[in-house]
N, C-alpha and C positions, 0 to 999 in steps of 0.2 A: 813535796810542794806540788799545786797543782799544775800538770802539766809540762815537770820534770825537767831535766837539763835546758832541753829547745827553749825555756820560757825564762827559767833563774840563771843565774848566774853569780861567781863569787866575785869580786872588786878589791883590789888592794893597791892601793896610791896614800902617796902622802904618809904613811905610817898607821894607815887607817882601812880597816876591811868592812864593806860595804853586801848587802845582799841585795841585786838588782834584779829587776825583771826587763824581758825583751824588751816592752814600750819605753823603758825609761835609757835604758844605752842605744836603742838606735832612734831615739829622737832629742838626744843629749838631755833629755829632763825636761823637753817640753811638751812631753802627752798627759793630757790629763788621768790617763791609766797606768801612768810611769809610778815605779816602785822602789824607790831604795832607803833602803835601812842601816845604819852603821850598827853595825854589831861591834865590832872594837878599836880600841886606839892601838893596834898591834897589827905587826901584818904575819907574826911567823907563832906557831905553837898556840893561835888561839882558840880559847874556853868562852863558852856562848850562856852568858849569866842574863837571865831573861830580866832582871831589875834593872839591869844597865844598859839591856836594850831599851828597853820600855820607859828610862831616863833621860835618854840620849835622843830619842825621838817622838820628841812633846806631841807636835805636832800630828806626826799620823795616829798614835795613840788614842788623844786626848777626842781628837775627831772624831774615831772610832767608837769610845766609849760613848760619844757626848747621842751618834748616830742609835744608836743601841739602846740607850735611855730614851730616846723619843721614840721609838720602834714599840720599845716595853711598854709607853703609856700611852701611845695610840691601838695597840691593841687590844690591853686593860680598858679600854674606854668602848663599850658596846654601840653608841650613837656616833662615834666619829668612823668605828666601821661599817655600819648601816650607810652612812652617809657615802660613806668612798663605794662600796657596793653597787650605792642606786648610781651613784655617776660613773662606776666603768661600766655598771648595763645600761646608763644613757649613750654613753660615749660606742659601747657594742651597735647600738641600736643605729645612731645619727651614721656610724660607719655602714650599715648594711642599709638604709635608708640610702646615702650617697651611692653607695656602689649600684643599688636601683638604678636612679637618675641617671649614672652615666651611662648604663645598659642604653637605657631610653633615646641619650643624645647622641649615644653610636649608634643607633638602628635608623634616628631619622637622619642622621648624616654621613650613615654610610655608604661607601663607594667601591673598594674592593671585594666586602666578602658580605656573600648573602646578595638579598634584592638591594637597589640603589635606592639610598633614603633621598627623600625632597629636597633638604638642605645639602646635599653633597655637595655641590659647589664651593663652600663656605667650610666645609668641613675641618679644617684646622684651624679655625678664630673660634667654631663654635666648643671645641678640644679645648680651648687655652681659654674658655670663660666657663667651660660648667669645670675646670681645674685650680679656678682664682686665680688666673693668670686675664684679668681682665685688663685691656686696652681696650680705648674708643675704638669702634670698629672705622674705619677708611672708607669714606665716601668713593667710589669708581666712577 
């Protein structure tokens, strides 16, 4: 398993053996990354029958699969991957685009490092609005 002892772990309560992973015992089962699978109604001598696994747990299964089949026919599909294409090279784009701008709003508002920009003063209201962290700025 990926990431070996440190990460799985085996579970046996109730008369029942379980296959967990770290996120799902130390957050009692409520990480969205938590893992576990009942592998048997047995806790001693048991045989790991991959039908009864995969009966026993509708739910990760069935998601998996269902995950899988949308996978299959979004990539079968030439124009929905064109389409995802142009918008993580928009999405590439509007990121190095932003990271410009803020270049820009830290040079004219900067105060420690380099020349002092014009707006230094203001330097932290103008940080938390080229960040969308906008508030009405405060009349003085």
């Amino acid at each position: 398993m990926p990431g070996g002892e440190t990460t799985w772990s085996i579970r046996t309560i109730a008369g029942m053996t379980h296959l967990e992973n770290r996120d799902y015992w130390t957050t009692q089962g409520n990480s969205a990354n938590g893992v576990s699978i009942l592998m048997a109604h047995q806790v001693s001598g048991v045989v790991i029958n991959c039908a009864y696994v995969r009966e026993h747990n509708p739910s990760y299964f069935s998601g998996r699969d269902e995950r899988n089949e949308n996978r299959r026919k979004a990539l079968a599909d030439d124009a929905a991957c064109e389409a995802m294409a142009e918008a993580l090279n928009e999405a590439e784009a509007a990121r190095a685009a932003f990271a410009a701008a803020l270049a820009k709003v830290e040079a004219l508002s900067a105060y420690d490092v380099g020349p002092v920009g014009p707006f230094n003063a203001d330097r932290h209201d103008w940080d938390k609005i080229a960040h969308g962290n906008w508030e009405e700025k405060r009349t003085r």
